[in-house]
PyMOL commands that place a pseudoatom at each C-alpha (Angstrom):
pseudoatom trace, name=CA, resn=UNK, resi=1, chain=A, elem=C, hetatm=0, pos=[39.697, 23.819, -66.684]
pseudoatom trace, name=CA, resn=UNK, resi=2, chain=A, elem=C, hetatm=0, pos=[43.483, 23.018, -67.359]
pseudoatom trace, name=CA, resn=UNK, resi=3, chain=A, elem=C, hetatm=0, pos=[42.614, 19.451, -68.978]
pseudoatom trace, name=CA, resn=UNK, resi=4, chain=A, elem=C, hetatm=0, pos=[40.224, 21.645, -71.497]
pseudoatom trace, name=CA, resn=UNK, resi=5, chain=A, elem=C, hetatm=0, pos=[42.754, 24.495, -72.086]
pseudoatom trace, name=CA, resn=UNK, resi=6, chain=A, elem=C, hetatm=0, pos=[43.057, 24.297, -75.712]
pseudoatom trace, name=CA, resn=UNK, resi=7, chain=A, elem=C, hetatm=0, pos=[39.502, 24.277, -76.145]
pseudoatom trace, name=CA, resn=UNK, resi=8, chain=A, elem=C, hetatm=0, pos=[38.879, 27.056, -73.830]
pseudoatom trace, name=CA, resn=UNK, resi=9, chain=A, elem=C, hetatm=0, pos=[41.140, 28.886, -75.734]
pseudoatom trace, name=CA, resn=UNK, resi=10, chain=A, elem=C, hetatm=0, pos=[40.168, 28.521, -79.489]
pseudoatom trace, name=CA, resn=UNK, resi=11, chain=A, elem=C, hetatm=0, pos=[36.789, 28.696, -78.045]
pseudoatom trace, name=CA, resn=UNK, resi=12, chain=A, elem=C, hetatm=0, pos=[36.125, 31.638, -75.731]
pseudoatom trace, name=CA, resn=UNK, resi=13, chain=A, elem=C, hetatm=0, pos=[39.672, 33.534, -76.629]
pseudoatom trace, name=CA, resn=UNK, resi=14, chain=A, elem=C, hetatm=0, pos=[41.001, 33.444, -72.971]
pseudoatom trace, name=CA, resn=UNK, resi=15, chain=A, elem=C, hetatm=0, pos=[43.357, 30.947, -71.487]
pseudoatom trace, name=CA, resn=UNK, resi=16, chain=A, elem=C, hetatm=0, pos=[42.756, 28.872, -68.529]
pseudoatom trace, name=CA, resn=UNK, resi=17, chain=A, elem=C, hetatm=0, pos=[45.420, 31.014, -66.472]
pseudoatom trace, name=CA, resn=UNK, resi=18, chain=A, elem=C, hetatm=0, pos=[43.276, 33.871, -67.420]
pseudoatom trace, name=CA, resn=UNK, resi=19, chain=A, elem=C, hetatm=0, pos=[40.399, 32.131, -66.346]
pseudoatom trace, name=CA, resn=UNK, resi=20, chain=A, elem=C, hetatm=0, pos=[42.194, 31.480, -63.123]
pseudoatom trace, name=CA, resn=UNK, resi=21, chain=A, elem=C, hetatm=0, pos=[42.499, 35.158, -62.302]
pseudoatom trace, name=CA, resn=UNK, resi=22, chain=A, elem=C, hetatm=0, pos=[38.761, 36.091, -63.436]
pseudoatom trace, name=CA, resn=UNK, resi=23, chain=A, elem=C, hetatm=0, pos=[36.565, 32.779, -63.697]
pseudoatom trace, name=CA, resn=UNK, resi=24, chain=A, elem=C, hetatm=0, pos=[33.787, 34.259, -64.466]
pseudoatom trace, name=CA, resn=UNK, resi=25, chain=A, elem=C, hetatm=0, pos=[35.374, 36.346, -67.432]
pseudoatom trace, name=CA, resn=UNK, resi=26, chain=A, elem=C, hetatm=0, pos=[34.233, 33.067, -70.181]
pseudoatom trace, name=CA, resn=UNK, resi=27, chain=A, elem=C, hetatm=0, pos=[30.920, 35.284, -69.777]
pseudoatom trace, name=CA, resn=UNK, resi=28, chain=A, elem=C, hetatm=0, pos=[32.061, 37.560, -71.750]
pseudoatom trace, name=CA, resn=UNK, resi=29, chain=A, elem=C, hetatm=0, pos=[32.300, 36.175, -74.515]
pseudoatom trace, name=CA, resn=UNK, resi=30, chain=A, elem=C, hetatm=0, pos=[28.581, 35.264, -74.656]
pseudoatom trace, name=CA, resn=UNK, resi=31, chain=A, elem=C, hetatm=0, pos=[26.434, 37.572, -76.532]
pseudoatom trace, name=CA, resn=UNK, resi=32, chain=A, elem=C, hetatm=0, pos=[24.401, 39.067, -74.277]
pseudoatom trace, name=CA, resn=UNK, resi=33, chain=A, elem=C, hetatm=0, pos=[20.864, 38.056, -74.307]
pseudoatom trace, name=CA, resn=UNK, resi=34, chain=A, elem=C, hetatm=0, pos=[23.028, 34.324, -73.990]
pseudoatom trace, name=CA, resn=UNK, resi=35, chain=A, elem=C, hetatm=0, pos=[25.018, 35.823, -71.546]
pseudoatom trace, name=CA, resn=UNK, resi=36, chain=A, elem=C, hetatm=0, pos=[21.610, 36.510, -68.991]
pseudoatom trace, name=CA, resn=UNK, resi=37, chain=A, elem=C, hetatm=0, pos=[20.565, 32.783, -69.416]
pseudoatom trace, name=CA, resn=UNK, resi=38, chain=A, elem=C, hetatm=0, pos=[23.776, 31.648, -68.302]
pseudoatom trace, name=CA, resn=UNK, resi=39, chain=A, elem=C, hetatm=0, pos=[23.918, 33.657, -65.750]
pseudoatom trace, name=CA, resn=UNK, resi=40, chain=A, elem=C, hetatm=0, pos=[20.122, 32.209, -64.675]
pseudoatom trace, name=CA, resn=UNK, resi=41, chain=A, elem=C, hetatm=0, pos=[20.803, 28.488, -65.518]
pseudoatom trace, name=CA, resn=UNK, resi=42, chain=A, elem=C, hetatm=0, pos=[23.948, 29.562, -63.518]
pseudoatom trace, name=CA, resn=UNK, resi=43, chain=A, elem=C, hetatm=0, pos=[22.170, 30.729, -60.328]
pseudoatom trace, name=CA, resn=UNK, resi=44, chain=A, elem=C, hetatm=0, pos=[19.851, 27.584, -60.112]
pseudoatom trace, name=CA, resn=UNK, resi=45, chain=A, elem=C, hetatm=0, pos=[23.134, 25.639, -60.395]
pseudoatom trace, name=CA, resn=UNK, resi=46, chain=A, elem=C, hetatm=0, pos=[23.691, 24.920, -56.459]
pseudoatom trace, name=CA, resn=UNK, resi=47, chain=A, elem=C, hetatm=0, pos=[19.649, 23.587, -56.851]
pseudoatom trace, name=CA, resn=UNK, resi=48, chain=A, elem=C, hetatm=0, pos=[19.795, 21.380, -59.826]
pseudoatom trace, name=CA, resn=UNK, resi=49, chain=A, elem=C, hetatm=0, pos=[20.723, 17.567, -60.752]
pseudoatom trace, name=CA, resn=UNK, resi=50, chain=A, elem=C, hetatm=0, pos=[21.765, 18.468, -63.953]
pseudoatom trace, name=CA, resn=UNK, resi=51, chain=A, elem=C, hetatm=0, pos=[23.194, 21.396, -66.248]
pseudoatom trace, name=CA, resn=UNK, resi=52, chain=A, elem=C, hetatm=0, pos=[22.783, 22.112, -70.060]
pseudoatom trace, name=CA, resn=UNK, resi=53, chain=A, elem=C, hetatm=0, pos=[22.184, 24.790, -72.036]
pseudoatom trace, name=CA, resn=UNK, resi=54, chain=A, elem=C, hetatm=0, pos=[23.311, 25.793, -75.413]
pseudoatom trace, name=CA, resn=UNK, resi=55, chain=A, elem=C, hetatm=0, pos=[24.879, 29.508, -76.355]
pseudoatom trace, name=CA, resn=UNK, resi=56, chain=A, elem=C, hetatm=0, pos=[26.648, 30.994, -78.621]
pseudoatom trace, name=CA, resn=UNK, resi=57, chain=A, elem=C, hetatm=0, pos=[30.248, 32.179, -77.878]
pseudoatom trace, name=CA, resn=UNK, resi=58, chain=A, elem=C, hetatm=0, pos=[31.512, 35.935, -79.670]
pseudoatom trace, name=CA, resn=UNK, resi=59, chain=A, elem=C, hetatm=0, pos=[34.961, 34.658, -80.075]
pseudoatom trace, name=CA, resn=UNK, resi=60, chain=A, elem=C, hetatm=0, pos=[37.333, 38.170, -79.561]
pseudoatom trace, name=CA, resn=UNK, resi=61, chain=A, elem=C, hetatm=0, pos=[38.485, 37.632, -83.626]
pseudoatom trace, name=CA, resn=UNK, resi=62, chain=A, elem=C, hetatm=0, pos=[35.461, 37.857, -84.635]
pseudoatom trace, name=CA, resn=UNK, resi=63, chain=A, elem=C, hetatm=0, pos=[32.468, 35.994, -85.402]
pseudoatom trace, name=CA, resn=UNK, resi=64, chain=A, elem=C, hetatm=0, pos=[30.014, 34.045, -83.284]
pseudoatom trace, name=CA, resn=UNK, resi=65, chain=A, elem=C, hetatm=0, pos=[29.520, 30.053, -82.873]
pseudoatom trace, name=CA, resn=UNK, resi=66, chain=A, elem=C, hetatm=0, pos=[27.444, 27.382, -81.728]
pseudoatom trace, name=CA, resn=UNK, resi=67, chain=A, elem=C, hetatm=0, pos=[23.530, 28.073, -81.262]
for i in range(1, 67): cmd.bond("trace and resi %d" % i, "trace and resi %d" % (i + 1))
show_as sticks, trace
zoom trace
């Protein structure tokens, strides 16, 4: 997390120290319908090869990116 920092930052608005004390707290910034499919893709995690999946990140200044 500390080699993306900067991105995590600009990104989801928290910093990786932040995300050190509350990991799961990125969530957040997911709207929410993307927020449930994380938190499924998420769950099937331990199970699977591989991970993607696109969403869309409500960054705390306003505004949403990606998908």
């Amino acid at each position: 997390m500390f080699f993306a920092a900067g991105a995590v930052e600009r990104l989801y608005g928290v910093t990786a120290h932040e995300l050190l004390d509350a990991p799961g707290r990125w969530l957040d910034a997911l709207p929410a319908a993307d927020r449930e499919r994380m938190r499924a893709a998420l769950a099937r995690l331990p199970d699977a090869d591989t991970f993607a999946l696109e969403h869309r990140v409500a960054h705390p200044a306003g505004g949403t990116a990606g998908r």
